[in-house]
Every structure is written in C-alpha cells, then in structure tokens.
N, C-alpha and C positions, 0 to 999 in steps of 0.2 A: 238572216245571217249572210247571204248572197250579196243583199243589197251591203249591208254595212263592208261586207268583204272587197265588195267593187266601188265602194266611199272610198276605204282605205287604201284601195289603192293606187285611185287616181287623187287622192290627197297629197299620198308621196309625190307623183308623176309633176303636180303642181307643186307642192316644195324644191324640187330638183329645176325646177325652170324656176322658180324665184333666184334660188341660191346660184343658177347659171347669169341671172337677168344684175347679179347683184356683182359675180364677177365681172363681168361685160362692164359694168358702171367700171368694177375698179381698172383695167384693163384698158379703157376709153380716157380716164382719167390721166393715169399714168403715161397712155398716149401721148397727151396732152402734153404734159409735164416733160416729157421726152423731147418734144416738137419745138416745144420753147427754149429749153436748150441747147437743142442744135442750133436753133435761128440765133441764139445769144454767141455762140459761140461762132458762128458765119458772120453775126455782124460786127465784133470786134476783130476778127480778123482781117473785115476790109475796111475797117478803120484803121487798122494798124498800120495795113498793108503800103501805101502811101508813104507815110513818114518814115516807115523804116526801111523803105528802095529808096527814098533819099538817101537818109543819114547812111546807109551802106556804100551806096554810092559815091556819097562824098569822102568817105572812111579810104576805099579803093584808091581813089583818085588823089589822097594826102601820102605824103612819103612817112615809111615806117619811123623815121624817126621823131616826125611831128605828132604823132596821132596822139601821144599821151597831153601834148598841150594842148590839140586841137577836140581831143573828148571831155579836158577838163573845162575848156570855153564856151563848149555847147551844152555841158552839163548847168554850170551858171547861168546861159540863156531859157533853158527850157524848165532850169529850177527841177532839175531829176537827175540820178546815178545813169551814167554811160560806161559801160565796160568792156571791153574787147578781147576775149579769152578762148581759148581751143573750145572745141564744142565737148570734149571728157569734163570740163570744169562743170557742166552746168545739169548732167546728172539726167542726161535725156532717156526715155523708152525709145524702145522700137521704132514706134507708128511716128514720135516726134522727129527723132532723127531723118526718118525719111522723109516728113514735112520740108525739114530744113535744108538736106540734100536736093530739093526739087526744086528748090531757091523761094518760095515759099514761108510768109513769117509763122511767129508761133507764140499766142498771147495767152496769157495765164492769169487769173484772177485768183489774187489769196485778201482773206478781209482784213490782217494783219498789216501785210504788208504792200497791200496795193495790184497793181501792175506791174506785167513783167512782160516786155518786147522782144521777142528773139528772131533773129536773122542771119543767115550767112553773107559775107563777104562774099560779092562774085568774085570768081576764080580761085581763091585762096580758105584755108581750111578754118579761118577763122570766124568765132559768132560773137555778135554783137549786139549786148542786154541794154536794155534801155527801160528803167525800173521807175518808175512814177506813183507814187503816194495816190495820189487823185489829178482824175484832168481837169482842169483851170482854164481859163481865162487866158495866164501868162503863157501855160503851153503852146495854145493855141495862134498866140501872138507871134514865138519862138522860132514854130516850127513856119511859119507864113517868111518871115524873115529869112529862114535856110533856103524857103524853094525860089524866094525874092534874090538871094544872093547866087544860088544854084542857077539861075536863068539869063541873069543879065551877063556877063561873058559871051554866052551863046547866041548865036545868029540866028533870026527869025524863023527859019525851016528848023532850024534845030532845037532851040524853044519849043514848037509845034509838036516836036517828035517824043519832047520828054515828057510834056504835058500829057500827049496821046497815052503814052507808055505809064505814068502816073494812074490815071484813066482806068483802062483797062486791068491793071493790079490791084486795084483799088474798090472800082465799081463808083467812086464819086467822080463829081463833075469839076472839071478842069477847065477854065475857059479864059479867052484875051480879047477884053472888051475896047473898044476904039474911046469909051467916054465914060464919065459917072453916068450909072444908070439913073433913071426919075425916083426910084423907089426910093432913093438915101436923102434924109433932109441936107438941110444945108448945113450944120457945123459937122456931119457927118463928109462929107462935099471936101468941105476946108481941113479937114485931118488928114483924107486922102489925097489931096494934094498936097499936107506937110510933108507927105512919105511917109506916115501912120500905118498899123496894120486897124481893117477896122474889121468890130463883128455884127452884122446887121441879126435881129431877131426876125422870122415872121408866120406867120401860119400861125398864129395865138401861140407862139412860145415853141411849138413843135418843129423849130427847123432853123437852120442858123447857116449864114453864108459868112465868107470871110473876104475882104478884099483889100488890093494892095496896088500901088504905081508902082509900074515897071518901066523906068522912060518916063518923058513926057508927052507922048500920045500911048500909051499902051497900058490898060489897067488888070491885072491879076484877079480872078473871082474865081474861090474852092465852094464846090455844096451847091445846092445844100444840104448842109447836115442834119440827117433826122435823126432823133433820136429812138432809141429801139425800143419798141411796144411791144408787150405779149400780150397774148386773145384774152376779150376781155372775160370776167369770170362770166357775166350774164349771157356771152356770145358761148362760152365753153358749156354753162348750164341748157341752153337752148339747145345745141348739137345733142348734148347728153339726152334730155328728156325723150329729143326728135328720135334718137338710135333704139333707145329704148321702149319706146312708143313701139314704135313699128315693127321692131325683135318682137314686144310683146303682140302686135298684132300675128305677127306671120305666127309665131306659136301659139298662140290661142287657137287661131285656125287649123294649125295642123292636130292640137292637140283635141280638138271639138271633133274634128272628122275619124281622129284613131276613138275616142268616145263612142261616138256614133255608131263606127260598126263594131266596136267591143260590146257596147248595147244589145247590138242586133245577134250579135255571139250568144250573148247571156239568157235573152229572152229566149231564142230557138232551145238552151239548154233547159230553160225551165219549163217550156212547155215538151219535149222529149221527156226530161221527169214527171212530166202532168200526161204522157200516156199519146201525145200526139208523134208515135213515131214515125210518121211521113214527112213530119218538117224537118227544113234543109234550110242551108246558110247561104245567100246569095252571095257568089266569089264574083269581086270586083276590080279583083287586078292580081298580080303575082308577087307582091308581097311578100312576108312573115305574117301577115293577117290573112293575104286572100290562101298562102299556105296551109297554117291555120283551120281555115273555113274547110278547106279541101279534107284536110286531117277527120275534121269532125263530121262534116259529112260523108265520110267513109265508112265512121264510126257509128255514125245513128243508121248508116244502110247495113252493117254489119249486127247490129243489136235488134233490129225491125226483125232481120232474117232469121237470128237465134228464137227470139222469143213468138215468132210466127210459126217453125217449126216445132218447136218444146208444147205451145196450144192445136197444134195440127196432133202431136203426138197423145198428146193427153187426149184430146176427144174421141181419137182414134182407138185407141186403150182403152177407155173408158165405154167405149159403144159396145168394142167387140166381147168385152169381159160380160154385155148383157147376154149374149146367147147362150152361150158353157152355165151362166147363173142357171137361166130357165130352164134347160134342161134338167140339170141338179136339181131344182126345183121340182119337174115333171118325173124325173125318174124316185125320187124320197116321196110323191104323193102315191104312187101305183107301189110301192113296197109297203106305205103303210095302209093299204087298201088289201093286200094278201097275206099281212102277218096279224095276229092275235096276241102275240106274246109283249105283256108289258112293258120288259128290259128293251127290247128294240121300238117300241112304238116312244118312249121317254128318248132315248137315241136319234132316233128320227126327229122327235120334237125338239131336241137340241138341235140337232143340224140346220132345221128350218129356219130356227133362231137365228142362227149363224149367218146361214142367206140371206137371212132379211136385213142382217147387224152390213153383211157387202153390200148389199142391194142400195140401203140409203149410204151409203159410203161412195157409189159410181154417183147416186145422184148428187152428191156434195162437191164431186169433185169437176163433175159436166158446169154443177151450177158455178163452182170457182171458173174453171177454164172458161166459161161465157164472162163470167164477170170481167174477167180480168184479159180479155181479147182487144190485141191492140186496135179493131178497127170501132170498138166500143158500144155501148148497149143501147136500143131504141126504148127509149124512155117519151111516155104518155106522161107526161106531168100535166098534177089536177091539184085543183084547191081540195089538202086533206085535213079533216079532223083528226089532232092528234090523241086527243081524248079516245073517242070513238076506236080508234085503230089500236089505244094501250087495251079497252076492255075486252075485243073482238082475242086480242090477243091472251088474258087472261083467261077467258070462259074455255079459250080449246084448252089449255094447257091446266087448268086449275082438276079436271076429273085426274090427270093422272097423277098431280100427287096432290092426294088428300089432305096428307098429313101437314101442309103446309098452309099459310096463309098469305092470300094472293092482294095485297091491296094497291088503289089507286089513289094518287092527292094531285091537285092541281086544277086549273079548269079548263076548260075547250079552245083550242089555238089552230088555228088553220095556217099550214103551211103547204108550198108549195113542194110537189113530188109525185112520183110510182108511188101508189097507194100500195103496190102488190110489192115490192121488192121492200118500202117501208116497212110494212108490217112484219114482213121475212127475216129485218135486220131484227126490231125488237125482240119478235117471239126469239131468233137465236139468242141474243141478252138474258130476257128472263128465263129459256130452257137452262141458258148455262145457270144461272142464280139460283133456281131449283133445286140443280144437283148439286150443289156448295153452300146452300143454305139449310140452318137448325130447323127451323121454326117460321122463318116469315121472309116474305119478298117483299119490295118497294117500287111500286112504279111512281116517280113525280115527275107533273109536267113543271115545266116554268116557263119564265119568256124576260127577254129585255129587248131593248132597240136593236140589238142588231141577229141576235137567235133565238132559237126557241130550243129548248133544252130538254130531254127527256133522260133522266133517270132512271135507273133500273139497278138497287141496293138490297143486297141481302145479311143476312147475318151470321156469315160460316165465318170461315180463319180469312177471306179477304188475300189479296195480292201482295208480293212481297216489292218494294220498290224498284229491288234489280230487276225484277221479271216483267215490270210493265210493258216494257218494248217487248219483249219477248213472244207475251201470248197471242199477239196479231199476226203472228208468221205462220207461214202454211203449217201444217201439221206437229208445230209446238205443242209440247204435252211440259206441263211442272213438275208433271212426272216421268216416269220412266215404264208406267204400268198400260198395255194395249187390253184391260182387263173391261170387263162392262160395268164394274163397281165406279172408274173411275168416268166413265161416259165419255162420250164424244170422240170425233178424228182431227181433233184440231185443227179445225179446218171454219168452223163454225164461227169463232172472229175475227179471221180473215176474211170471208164473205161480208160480214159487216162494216169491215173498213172500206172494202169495195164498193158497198151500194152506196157510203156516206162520199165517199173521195166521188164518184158518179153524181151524187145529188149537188155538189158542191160544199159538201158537211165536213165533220170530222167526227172518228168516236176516241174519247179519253179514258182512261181508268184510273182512279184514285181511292183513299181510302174512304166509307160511308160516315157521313155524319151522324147520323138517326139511329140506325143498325148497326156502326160498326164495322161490317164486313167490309165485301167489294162493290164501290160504285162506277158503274158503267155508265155514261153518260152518251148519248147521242147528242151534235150538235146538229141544227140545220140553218140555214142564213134565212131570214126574213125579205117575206119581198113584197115590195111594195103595191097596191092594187091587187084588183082578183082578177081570175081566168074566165073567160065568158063560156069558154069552150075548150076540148081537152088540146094539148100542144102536142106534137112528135118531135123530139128533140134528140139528138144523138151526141152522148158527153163522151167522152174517156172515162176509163176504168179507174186510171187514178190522176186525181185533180192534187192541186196545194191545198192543205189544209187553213182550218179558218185563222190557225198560228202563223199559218207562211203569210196569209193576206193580211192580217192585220201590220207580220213585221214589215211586209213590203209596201205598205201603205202607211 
C-alpha cells in the first residue's frame, strides 16, 4: 500500500511536469507566432517608410491649391488611392496617433482591401493615406519616378542628403552610382539609359534592386529589396524540441533527486515500523525535504523515548509485583500448615490458585515486554523440524485436556528459526484452540515455494471477521469476562505475532476449512540451503509481514 501510495504519487508529480512541458510547447509556440509578427509589422513599416517621407514631402512642398491635381496624377502613376484628410477622418487609436505625431508612418494590412499608408504632413495637421490593392511592378516603377523627379532639381550635396535621410527612415539602401553596374545585362544597360526605371531580380528571386539615370553620369540604385521571411517551421520545430529536451532534462533531474530522498524518507519510515527505532533520515540541506527529515527525525527520537520508557516501566512493574507474590505465597503456605478446618484450607487453595492464575500473568507480560523491546531479541536460528516441534507441542498439552483430540497432518519441513520461541508461538495457538474447541484440534503443516505454513484449526464457534485484527492486540479479550472459564490474558496472540514479525513470518486467522472453527495459521518464509552451525542473529520485534513483502515486491 506504501509503495502503490508513493507510485501515485509521483505519477501525478509526472503528469503535472507533462502538462507544464505541454504548456511550455504552447507558450514557445505562441512566442513564436508573436515574434513574427512584430518582425512583419517592422518590415512593412520600413518599407513603407521611404515612399511615404517622399510623397509627404512632396505633398508639403505643393501649394494647397494644387494638391488635389497633384494627388489625383500620382494616384494615376502609382495606380493606387492618394487621400489627404485631418487625422479625425481616419479613425486612429492611441498608440497610432502617437506613431503619427512622431512623424512616423503607420501601415495596415486588411485582406479585403489591401494596404493602407498613413503619414503626417511635416508641420501641418494633416494625413496622408496611400491605399494600394497589392504591390506591383507599376508601383514600384511609380514610386522610382517620384524620387527620380524629387532629386534632379536638387544639387549634388543635397541629393546626398535626401537620399541619406531616405536611408535612415527607411532602413534600405540608397545609392548614386557613377556607371551601370556589371551585374545588369545589356538590354537591361540600354533601358537604363533610355531613362527606364529598371528592376533587376537576384539572390535566387529573394531580393530586388531598382535602378534609374539621374543625369547623364549619375545612376539611382534603391535595395535591395528583400523580401520578408519568417522562421522556418523546421527551424521553429528544432528550437521547440531543443527547449523542451532540456526543460525535460533539468526536470527529470530535479525530479529524480526530490525521489531519491523521498525514497530514503520512506524506507527509514518503514523500517521505524519494522521496530528499528534508531534509524534517522540523513538531512541534506534546508529545504521543505531537509525540514521534513528534521521533523521526522525528531519524531522517531520522540517515539524510541516513549516506548523505551513504557518497556522500562513494564519490566519494572512486572519484576517488582514478583516479591509482594511470593510473599503471599509464603505467608498462605505457613497458614495452611496451622489450620485444620476445611472451609479455610479450600480458601487458601483458592487464593494459591489465584497466585498462580498472577504469577503466569508477570511471566506473559516480562515475556511480551522482552518481545517487543525496541533494541530486539538474540535469536539462535537453527534448521527446525516443524513436524517434530508440532508433536513435542501436542504431548505437553494433550494430558491436560483429555477430553479432546489432538491430531497432526502434514509431513516433516525444516525451517529456519528459535526452535524455543517457535514452539512457544504454536503451543500459545493450539493452548488457545483447546479452550475454544468441542471436540478436536488440527495441527497441519504445509509448504510452497516461498513458506511453510503451520496450521492450528479447531472446532468451536471460530472468529468473527470484525474481530480478526482485534485479537492480536495486547490484552484483547471478545469478551468482556476476566473469569478462568473464559482463559487466558490476552496477551497470548500478541506474543505470537511477535515471535512471527521477529522470525520474519506472519500469523493470520481465518475461518477453518476441515473443522469449521478458527484457523490460526503461522507463516514462516523459506530459505534457502541449510545451517551448518547455529547463527546469533538479532531481528526486531516487529518486521513487515509476508503481505507487506510480497505487496512491496
């Protein structure tokens, strides 16, 4: 149950890092998605940027009462809507207005309807839309034209300057070549010196220059222009796999190390309840684990302390209550040695009764507190016949009750054990069967691969199933009677679970197959090879049963 309890729940602990690993995906993703975006949105802006500090420029520099011819001419040229309107017309937010305030274009992509270029007029409150279906060819040609007509007026330094300024708003390249470059063939050559705008392709398709005579020595070259890529998917899937690789790495590791000493937690707890109460949790740092550790090892020196004093008390009690006995003892023998009168001499023999019924009562209870001493029992373990030790058991106990029938089935199994504490658990078994039984007792041995099994079935009324846990705790009685009809201090199969949890056994109670009644079963584990010689071995009192080892295994 332990284990499956600490399956569960670092099963979850790994669901929760999945479900975190799967956000992370989508998160990285989205990144992503975000990243290109912006870059989409950065690179039409300085595309835009460019032509629309021209055309503003030139807007400025036309008198107000030309502008409606001179936007309807370059509308024609560039084959797109030019409109020149307050900036209330065009329905801006916030963040765009202050774009445009900062002189600043401001491009828009709708799939309906294209492109939308917005710019303010230097010095004056007006914006100026420049609304394009798709970019072309002719645009491209149009707009080469405007900066062809924008330049030539101008004086060499001051060409240099607007170009520069182009440049810089822009982010592309601006340049006044002395000659046709080599790169252009030759009807390309001859166009250029028609006064042609031309568009050269190169880099496999990925990039486009534009060129143009300005003069006759002086040649106009924009770009080049590239056009804008986002990361490719395989380059986004590598990053992704790479991020989450090594997320998963670093958390596997952290999550293998908190394992590890949760492990080391678990074990120390399960040997604490297997009786070794000197183990302690090695504290590794200060933590909520090395906290923890601290916690628990406070608590199994606290629990060591309790139950070292409770068996210091009890042996203690149990020694001193032998003197006051024997005294009692010694003063009822010298009374019944000066009296004659029957009524007290039947009196007396009561009371002896009595003494003797305490007497084995300190030795039950000496023999529990030994048992069950946390620093645990010196055990001789020896190759025993279980046979032999079921009959040695029968012959004491079959004189005292007659009336019953003692038998054994099974054949000869040597296990390893105290031959003295084994025989001690059975005889407690078949003592109890005795007094709970009609008619007949069952000792059967058995065996399989991994225990050897010893039975002990009688034929009285048998265990109730609520009470099976019940009757192994110290002084449980199913009844309520301290009478000698009903026998025993209950104490007698608690001693038994003791010697079995020390041998590394278990004992069970169920109901009898054969008889009916109640079946007492001892289990003991099988082992392998024999003893050459006897061992000194020192176990704990109480070990995991062969249910705990089987579920942990």
């Amino acid at each position: 149950m332990r284990r499956a309890l600490s399956d569960s729940i670092f099963l979850r602990v790994y669901m929760a890092l999945l479900l975190a690993l799967v956000l992370t995906l989508g998160v990285a993703l989205g990144g992503f998605q975000l990243t290109n975006m912006v870059r989409l949105e950065a690179y039409q802006t300085h595309l835009g940027a460019a032509p629309m500090t021209l055309l503003t420029q030139q807007v400025s520099t036309t008198p107000e009462a030309e502008r409606g011819e001179f936007l309807a001419r370059l509308s024609g040229v560039l084959d797109a809507r030019l409109l020149l309107a307050p900036a209330e017309v065009f329905d801006l937010g916030w963040w765009e207005q202050r774009r445009l305030d900062a002189g600043r274009p401001l491009v828009r992509a709708h799939a309906d309807t294209g492109w939308q270029l917005l710019m303010q007029v230097p010095g004056e409150h007006q914006v100026l839309e420049l609304r394009l279906l798709h970019l072309a060819e002719r645009q491209l040609r149009g707009l080469m034209d405007l900066l062809r007509d924008a330049l030539l007026p101008l004086a060499p330094e001051q060409r240099a300057d607007m170009l520069a300024e182009l440049q810089q708003v822009s982010g592309l390249s601006f340049a006044q070549l002395p000659d046709v470059p080599d790169t252009l063939d030759a009807q390309q050559t001859s166009r250029i010196n028609a006064g042609r705008v031309v568009l050269n392709v190169a880099n496999h398709g990925r990039a486009m220059a534009l060129y143009a005579r300005l003069g006759s020595q002086t040649l106009i070259k924009v770009g080049p222009l590239r056009g804008f890529e986002t990361t490719p998917p395989a380059l986004i899937a590598a990053m992704v796999l790479a991020v989450i690789t090594l997320l998963g790495g670093v958390i596997y590791l952290v999550v293998r190390s908190l394992e590890a000493r949760l492990t080391r937690l678990e074990k120390a707890a399960t040997r604490i309840a297997g009786g070794y109460l000197d183990t302690r949790v090695r504290i590794e740092s200060n933590d909520f684990l090395g906290r923890l550790g601290m916690a628990f090892n406070g608590m199994a020196e606290r629990v060591q302390g309790l139950l070292g004093a409770q068996q210091d008390m009890i042996r203690a009690v149990s020694h001193e209550l032998r003197t006051p006995v024997a005294r009692i003892r010694f003063a009822l023998q010298m009374i019944e040695d000066m009296v004659d009168d029957d009524f007290v001499l039947r009196q007396i023999k009561g009371a002896d009764g009595d003494i003797e019924e305490l007497d084995k009562l300190i030795d039950e209870i000496l023999t529990y507190a030994r048992l069950n001493n946390a620093a645990g029992i010196q055990l001789n373990m020896t190759l025993v016949d279980c046979r032999e030790v079921a009959e040695q058991v029968c012959e004491t106990l079959a004189p005292l009750h007659p009336e019953l029938l003692l038998s054994i089935e099974g054949e000869s199994f040597e296990v390893e054990a105290e031959a003295r504490y084994l025989q001690r658990a059975l005889q407690n078994l078949v003592s109890n069967a005795c007094r709970h039984a009609d008619s007949r007792v069952l000792v059967r041995i058995t065996s399989d691969p991994q225990v050897i099994r010893l039975d002990v079935e009688d034929d009285g009324p048998g265990v109730a199933e609520d009470d099976r846990k019940k009757v192994f705790k110290p002084f449980a009685r199913l009844d309520d009677s301290r009478t000698r009809a009903s026998g025993g201090y209950g104490l007698g199969l608690s001693i038994v679970q003791k010697i079995m949890h020390s041998h590394g056994g278990s004992v069970v109670v169920d109901h009898g197959k054969t008889l009916k009644g109640a079946c007492f079963s001892l289990l003991l584990p099988r082992k392998s090879g024999k003893l050459g010689r006897e061992m000194p071995v020192v176990l704990p009192p109480v070990l995991p049963t062969l249910a705990d080892i089987k579920e942990d295994a």
